[in-house]
N, C-alpha and C positions, 0 to 999 in steps of 0.2 A: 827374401831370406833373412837378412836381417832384422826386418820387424816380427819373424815369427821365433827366432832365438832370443829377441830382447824380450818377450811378452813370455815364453816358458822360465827364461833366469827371474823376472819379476814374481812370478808365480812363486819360482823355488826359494826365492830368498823373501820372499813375506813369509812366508809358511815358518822357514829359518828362525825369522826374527822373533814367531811367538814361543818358539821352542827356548832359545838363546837367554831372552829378556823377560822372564815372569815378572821382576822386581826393579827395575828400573823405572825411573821419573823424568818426564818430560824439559827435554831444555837444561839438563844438569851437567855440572862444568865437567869436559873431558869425555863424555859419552859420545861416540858413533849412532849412527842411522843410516837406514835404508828408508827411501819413499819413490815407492810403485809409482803408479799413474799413467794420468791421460794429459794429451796437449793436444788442444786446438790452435790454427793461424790463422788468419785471414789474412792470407798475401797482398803485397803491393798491386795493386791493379797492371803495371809494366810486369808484370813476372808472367801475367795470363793463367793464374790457379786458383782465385776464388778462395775458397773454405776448407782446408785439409785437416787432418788430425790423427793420432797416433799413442802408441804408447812409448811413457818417460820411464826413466831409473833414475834416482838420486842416490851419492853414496856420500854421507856427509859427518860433520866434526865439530861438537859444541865447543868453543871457544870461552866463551862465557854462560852466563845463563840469558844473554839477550846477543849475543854475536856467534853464527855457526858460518863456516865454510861448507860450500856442497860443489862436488863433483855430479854433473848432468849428460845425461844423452837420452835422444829420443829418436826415433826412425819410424818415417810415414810414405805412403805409397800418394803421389801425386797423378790427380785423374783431368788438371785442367787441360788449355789448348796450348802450354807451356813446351818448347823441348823437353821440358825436365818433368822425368816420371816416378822420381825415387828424392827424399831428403834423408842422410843421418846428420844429425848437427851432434858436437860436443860440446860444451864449454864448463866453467867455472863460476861461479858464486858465491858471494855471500850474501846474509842474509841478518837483519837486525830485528830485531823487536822490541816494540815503544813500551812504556810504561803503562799507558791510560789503556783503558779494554771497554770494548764497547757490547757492554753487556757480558757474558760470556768468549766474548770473540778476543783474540787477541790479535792488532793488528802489527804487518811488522812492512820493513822496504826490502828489498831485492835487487841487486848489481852484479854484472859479469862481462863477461869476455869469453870468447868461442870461435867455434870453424864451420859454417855451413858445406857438409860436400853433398851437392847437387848432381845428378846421375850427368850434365851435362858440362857443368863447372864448378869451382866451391870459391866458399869467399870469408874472410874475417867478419862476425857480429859482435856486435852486442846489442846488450838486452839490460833493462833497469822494468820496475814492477810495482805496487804493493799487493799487499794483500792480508788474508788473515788466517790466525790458526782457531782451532776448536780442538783442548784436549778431552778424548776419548777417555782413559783408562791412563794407570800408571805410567806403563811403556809407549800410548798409543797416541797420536792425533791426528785430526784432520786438516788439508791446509790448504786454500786454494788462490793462485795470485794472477793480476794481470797486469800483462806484462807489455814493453814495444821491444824492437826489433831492427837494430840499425845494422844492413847489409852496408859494408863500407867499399868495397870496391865498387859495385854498380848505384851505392846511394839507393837502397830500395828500405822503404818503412813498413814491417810486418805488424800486426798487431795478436797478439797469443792470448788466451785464455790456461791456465793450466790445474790440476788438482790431483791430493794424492795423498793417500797415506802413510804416516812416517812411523814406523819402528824405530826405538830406542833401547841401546844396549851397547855392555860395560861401562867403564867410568867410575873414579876414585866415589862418587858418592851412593855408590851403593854396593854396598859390601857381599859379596856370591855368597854367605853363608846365612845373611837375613832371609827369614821368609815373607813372601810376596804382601801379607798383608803390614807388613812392621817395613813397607821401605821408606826410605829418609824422605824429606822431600828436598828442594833446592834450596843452594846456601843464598841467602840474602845478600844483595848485592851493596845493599847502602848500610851494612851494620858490620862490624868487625866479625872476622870470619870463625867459625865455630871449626876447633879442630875434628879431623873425623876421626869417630872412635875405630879401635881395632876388632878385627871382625867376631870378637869374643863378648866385646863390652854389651850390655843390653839399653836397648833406649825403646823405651815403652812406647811413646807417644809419637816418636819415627820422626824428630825434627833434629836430626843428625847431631845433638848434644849427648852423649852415653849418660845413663841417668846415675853415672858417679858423681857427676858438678853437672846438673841439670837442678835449677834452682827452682824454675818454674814446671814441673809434670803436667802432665796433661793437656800440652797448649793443643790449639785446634791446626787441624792436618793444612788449613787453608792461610795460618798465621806465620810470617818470615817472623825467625827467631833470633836471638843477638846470642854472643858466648856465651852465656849463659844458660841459653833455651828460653829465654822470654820475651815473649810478643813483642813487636817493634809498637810501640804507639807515635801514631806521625801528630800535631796538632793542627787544625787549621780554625783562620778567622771569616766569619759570617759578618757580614754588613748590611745594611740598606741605609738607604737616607729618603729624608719627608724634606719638602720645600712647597709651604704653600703660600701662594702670593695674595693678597688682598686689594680691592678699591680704597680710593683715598678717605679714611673714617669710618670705615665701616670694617665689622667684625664678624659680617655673614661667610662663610667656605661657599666658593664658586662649585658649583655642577663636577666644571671640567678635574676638581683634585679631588675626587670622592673617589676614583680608582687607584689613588697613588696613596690614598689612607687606609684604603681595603689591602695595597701589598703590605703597608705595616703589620697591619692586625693579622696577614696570613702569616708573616714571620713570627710576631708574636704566639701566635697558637702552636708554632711549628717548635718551638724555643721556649718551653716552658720557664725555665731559668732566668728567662731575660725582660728588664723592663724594659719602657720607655719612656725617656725624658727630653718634654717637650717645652721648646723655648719661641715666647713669641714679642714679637719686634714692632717696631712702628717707624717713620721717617719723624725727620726735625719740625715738620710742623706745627704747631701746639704749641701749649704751654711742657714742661717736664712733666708735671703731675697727671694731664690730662692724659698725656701719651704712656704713661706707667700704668694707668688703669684700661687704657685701649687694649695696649699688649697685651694685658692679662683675660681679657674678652676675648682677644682674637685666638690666643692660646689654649682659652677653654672649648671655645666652640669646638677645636680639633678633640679636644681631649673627650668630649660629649660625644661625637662622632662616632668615634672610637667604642665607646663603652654601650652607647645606645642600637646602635646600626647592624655594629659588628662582634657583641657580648663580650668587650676584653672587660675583663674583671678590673676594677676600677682601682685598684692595690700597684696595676701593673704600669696603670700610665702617672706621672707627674706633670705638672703645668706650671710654669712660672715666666712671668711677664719682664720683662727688660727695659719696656722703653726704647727712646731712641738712642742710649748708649752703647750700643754696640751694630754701627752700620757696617756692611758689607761693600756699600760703594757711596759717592758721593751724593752726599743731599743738596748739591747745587743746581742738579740737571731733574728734570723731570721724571728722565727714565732709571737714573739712581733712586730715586727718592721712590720707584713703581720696585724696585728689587728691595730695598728693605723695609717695607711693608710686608711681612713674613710671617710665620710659622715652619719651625725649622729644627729637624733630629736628624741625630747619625746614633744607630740603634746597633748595636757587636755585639757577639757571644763569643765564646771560642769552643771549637769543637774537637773531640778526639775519636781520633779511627785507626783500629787494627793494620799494620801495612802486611799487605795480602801478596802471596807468592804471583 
């Protein structure tokens, strides 16, 4: 009985939400949702029921744009050798979601506390998860997480699978009077907050700045915006390093560093903007002079490598020989004197990228 009144309200309140929410945006601070679904368990082996599954309702509360509260229940007909032939469980959660996306996916973690009542007993759970989201549409996404299941009175370990579509609707960031194709999108979390315009103001470009003091028009629907309306630029630094080691007097490149001079020349290619400047070393053996013109041979030989093997444009790399003035470790031991005999770069760029809702 219960599972076929939670499966028609699920019905009726999807349908709801597309009515409710033409213009609403995913995960925006102050918005409600609904998400339908299915739940799979696989019971504790001591419970005697195998594999059940049922349908879920969530009724839940963006708190931020990465932290929501949800109210849950689901109810499933149990066919094991169990006494118990009926579960409704309720409980509580919340729900986060990380920064980094993996690919399209967004992944987020899951925690709560709840009641299993079992047609023959019930008991306190909880449940922690992750999982990921996929937005659909404006209002819409898909989510699906796995989850465990800690029965605490009998100590029983469930393990869940669950999935379900969330409807989104009301909420300060989207104004009922916008139309569905102009709604805002979510306020950036790391940038000073844009106030929301009132629901008269016009904002073209739908990054919740009214284009009275929108300095920047037109930013893209996928770009977090700062007070202003303008694209957040985040910067980051790119690195690699080269270390190739040499025989005692000799200026030949061994076999085994021809793949760690090939990732230079792939970052170079990747990095049009950026050279490289290449320093090459020798130990104290020698006279000074003899080892100023080693370094400069062993320095080149990379730089040839480079330019012949792998077409870096001969502009991009530089060479210059040291000698043994500048050791890395001591020239009194053998296997000091084997580390700085070198050729040696630390190659940087710095990059900048749009920070994405």
């Amino acid at each position: 009985m219960k599972k076929t009144y939670l499966t028609a309200l699920s019905l009726m309140l999807a349908t709801s939400a597309f009515v409710v929410a033409p213009s609403t945006s995913i995960a925006a601070e102050g918005q409600f949702y609904l998400a339908p679904g299915v739940q799979w368990i696989d019971f504790d082996k001591d419970r005697l029921q195998g594999t059940e599954h049922g349908f879920t309702l969530g009724l839940g509360y963006d708190f931020t744009d990465k932290i929501s509260g949800e109210i849950n229940v689901f109810d499933m007909d149990l066919d094991g050798r169990g006494p118990d032939k009926d579960l409704f469980q309720y409980r509580f959660d919340l729900l986060y979601s990380f920064d980094r996306k993996l690919g399209q996916l967004t992944p987020f973690f899951v925690a709560g506390a709840g009641h299993n009542d079992f047609s023959q007993n019930e008991e306190t759970v909880y449940d922690a998860g992750l999982g990921v989201r996929y937005q659909l549409s404006e209002n819409l996404e898909w989510r699906t997480a796995v989850r465990k299941f800690w029965g605490m009175d009998e100590h029983y370990h469930d393990y869940g699978i669950d999935t379900a579509l969330v409807f989104r609707f009301g909420g300060s960031a989207a104004p009922a009077t916008r139309p569905a194709a102009s709604a805002p999108a979510t306020r950036p979390a790391a940038a000073a907050p844009a106030a929301a315009p009132v629901a008269s103001a016009p904002d073209a470009d739908g990054d919740g700045v009214p284009d009275s003091r929108d300095a920047c028009p037109d930013t893209p629907r996928t770009h977090r915006v700062d007070d202003r309306g303008c694209s957040i630029v985040l910067e980051e630094v790119a690195r690699i390093n080269l270390n190739v080691q040499f025989d005692f007097d000799q200026a030949v490149v061994k076999p085994e560093y021809v793949a760690e001079i090939r990732r230079v020349a792939d970052f170079l290619n990747e990095h049009d903007d950026t050279v490289a400047v290449l320093e090459g070393h020798t130990d104290s053996m020698g006279t000074e002079e003899y080892n100023m013109a080693l370094s400069q041979r062993r320095v080149d030989a990379v730089r040839q490598i480079l330019i012949n093997q792998f077409n870096i444009a001969p502009g991009k790399v530089t060479a210059r020989g040291y000698g043994e003035s500048r050791p890395t470790a001591t020239n009194d031991t053998a296997q000091g004197r084997a580390q700085n005999r070198r050729v040696e770069s630390v190659i940087s760029t710095t990059l900048q990228r749009f920070q994405t809702r």
